[in-house]
PAKEDREN-568768 format. One record per residue (C-alpha): x, y, z; residue number from 1. Coordinates in Angstrom, 1 decimal. Layout:
N
+--------+--------+--------+-------+
:      x :      y :      z : vexlo :
+--------+--------+--------+-------+
:      X :      Y :      Z :   NUM :
...
+--------+--------+--------+-------+
END
This chain:
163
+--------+--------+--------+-------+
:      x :      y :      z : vexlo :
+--------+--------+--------+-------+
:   13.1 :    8.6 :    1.0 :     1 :
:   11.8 :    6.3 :    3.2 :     2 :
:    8.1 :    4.3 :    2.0 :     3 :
:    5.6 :    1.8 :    3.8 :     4 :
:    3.7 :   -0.4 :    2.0 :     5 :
:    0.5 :   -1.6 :    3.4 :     6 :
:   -2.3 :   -3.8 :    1.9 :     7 :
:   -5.4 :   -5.7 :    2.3 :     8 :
:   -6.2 :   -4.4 :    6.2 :     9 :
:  -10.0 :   -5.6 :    5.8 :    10 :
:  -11.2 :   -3.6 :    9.1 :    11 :
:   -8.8 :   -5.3 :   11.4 :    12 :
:   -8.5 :   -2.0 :   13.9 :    13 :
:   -5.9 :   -3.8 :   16.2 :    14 :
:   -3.7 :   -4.6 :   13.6 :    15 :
:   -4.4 :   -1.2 :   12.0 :    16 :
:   -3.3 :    0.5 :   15.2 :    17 :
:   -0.4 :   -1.8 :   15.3 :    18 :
:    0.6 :   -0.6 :   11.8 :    19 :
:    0.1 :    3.1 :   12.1 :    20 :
:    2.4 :    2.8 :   15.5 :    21 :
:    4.8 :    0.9 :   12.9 :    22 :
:    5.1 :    3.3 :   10.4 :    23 :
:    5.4 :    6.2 :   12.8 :    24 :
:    8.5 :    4.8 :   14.6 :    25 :
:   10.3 :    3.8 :   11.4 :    26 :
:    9.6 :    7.4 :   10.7 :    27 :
:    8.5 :    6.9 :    6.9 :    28 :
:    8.0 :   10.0 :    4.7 :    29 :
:    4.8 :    8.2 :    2.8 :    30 :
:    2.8 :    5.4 :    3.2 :    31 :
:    1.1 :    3.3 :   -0.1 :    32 :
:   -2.0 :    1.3 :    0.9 :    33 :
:   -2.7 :   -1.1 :   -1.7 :    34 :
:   -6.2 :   -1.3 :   -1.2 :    35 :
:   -8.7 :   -3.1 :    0.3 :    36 :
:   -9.5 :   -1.5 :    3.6 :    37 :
:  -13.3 :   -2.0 :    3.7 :    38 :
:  -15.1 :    0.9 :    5.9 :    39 :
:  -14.8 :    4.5 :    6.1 :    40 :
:  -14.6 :    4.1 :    9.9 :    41 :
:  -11.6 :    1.9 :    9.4 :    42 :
:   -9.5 :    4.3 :    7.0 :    43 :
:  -10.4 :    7.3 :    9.3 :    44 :
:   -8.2 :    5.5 :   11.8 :    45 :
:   -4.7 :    5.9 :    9.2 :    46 :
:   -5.2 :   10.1 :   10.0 :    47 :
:   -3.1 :    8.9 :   13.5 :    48 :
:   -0.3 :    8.1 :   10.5 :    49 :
:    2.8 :   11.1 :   10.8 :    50 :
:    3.0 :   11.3 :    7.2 :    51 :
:    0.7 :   11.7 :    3.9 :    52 :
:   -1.1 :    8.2 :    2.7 :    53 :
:   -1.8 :    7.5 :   -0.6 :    54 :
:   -3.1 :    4.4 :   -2.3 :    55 :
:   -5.5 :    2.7 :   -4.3 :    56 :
:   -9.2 :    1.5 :   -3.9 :    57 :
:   -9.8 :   -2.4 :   -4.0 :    58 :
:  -12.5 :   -4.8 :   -5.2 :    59 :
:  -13.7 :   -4.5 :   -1.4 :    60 :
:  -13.4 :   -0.6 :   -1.2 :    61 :
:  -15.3 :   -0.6 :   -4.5 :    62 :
:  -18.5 :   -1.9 :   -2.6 :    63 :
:  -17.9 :    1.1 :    0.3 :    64 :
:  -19.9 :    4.0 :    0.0 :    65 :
:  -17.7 :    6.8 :    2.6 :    66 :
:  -14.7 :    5.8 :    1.7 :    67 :
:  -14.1 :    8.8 :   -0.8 :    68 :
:  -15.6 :   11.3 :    1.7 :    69 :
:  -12.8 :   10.1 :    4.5 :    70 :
:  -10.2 :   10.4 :    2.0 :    71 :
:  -11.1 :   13.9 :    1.2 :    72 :
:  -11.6 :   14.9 :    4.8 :    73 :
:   -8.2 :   13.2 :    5.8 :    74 :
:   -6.5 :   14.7 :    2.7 :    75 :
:   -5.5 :   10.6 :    1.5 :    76 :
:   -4.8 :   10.8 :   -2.4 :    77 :
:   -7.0 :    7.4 :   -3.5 :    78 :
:   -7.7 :    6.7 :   -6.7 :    79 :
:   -9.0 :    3.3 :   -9.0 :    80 :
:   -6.0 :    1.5 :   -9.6 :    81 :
:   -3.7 :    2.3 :  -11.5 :    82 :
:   -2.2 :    5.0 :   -9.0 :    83 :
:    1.1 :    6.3 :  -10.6 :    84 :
:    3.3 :    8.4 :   -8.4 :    85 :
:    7.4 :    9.9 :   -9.4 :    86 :
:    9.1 :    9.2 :   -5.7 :    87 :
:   12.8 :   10.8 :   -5.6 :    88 :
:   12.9 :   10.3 :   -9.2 :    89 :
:   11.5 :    7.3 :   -9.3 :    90 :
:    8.5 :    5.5 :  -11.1 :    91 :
:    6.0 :    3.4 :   -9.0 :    92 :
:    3.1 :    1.9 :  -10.2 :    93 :
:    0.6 :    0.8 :   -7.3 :    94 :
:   -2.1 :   -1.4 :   -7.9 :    95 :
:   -4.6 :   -4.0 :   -6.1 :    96 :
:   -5.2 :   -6.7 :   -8.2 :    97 :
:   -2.0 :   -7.9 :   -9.7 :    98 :
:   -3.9 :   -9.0 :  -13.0 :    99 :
:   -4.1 :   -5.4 :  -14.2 :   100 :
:   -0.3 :   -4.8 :  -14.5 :   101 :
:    0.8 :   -6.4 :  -17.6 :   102 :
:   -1.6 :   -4.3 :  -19.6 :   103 :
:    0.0 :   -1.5 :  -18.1 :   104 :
:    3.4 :   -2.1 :  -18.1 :   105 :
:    3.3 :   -2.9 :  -22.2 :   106 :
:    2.1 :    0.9 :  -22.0 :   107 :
:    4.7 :    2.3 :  -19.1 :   108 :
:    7.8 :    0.7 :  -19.4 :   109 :
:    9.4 :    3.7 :  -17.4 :   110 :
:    8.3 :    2.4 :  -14.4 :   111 :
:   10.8 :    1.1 :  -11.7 :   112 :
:    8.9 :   -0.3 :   -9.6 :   113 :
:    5.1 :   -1.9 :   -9.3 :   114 :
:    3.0 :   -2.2 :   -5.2 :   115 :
:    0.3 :   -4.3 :   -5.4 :   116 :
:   -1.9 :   -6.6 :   -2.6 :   117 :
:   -4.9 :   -8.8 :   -3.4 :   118 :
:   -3.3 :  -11.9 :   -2.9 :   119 :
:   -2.4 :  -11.8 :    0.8 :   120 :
:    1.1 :  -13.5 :   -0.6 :   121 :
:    4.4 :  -11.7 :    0.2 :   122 :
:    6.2 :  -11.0 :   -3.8 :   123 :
:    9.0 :   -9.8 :   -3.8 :   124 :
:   10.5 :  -10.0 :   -7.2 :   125 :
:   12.2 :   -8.4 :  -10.7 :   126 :
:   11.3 :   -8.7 :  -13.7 :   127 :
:   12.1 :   -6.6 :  -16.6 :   128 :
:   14.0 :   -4.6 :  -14.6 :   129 :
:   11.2 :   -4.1 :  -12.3 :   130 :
:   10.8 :   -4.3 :   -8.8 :   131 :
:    7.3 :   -6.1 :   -7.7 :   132 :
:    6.4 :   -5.4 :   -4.1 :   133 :
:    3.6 :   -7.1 :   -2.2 :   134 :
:    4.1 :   -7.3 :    1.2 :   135 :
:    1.5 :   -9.7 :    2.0 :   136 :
:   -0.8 :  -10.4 :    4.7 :   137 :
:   -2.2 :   -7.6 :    7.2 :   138 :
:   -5.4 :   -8.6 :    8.0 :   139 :
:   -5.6 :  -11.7 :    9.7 :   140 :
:   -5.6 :  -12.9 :   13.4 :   141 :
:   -2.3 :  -15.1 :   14.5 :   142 :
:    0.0 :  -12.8 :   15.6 :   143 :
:    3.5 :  -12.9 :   14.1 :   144 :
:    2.3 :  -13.8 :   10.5 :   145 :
:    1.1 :  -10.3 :    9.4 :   146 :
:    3.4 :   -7.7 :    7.8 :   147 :
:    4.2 :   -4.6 :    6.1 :   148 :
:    6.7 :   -3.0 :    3.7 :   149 :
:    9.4 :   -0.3 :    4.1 :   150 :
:   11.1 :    0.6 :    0.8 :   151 :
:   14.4 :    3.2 :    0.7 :   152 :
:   13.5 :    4.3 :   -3.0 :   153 :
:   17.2 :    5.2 :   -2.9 :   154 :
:   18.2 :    1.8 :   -3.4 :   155 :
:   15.0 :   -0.2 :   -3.9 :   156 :
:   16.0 :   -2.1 :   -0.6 :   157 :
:   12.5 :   -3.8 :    0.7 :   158 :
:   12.3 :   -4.7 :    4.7 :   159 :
:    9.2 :   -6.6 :    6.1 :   160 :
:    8.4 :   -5.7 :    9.1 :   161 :
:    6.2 :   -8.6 :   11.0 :   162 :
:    3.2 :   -7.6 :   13.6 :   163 :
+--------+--------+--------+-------+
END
C-alpha cells in the first residue's frame, strides 16, 4: 500500500491543487494530512483527491468552525490528534504537534511508525524502532522548496516529492 503524507497546507490553494494532482498520479491508496489546513473552503478542495483522506486537526484547525461539517460531507476521517490507524498490518500514529508523542508512545509501544507536521521541518528518522515521518513544508511561496510524503508501508521506504 501505497501512502501520502501531507501537512501544514495553511490555505495555500495553488499548492493544494498542485498536491492533489501529486497524489493522484503517484496513484496512492490514502492520503494522511497532518493537520493544519485552516478553512473549510480550503479542505473541501482535497474531495478532487482519487482516494480516501484521513488526518488530524491542528492548533490552526482548532480555531476553524466548518471544518468538521466538510469532513463529514467529504466523508474525510479527522479527528484531535492522536489519530491511530492499522495500515497493511501496520501501526501508525499521526499527530500535529510533535510534543504530544512521547506521552503516547510510553502507552503504545506497538506502533511502527509516527506522521506528524507543525514544524514545517522535513524528519525523517528511527527511534526505538520507530519510523518518524514529517515531510515538512507545504505551505509556503518559492517554488521548489515545498514537499510531500509517499510511504510503501510494505517496507517503510519514505520518497519526498518537491512542488
Amino acid at each position: 500500500m501505497i501512502v501520502g503524507v501531507v501537512s501544514d497546507t495553511h490555505n495555500n490553494i495553488n499548492n493544494i491543487n498542485n498536491i492533489i494532482n501529486i497524489f493522484n498520479n503517484e496513484k496512492v491508496s490514502l492520503v494522511i494530512h497532518t493537520g493544519d489546513i485552516s478553512k473549510p473552503e480550503t479542505l473541501r478542495l482535497f474531495s478532487e483527491l482519487d482516494c480516501p483522506m484521513v488526518g488530524v486537526f491542528g492548533n490552526n484547525d482548532r480555531i476553524e468552525a466548518g471544518l468538521k461539517e466538510v469532513c463529514r460531507e467529504c466523508n474525510f476521517n479527522f479527528q484531535e490528534p492522536p489519530l491511530l490507524l492499522t495500515l497493511e498490518d501496520k501501526k501508525v500514529a499521526v499527530f500535529h504537534e510533535p510534543e504530544l508523542i512521547d506521552s503516547y508512545i510510553k502507552k503504545h509501544i506497538d506502533v511502527e511508525l509516527i506522521v506528524h507536521g507543525h514544524t514545517h521541518r522535513y524528519r525523517e528518522e528511527t527511534l526505538n524502532n520507530i519510523l518518524y515521518f514529517n515531510p515538512g513544508e507545504s505551505a509556503g511561496s518559492l517554488k521548489g522548496k515545498n514537499a510531500i510524503g509517499v510511504i510503501n508501508l510494505n517496507n517503510l521506504k519514505i520518497r519526498r516529492i518537491f512542488f
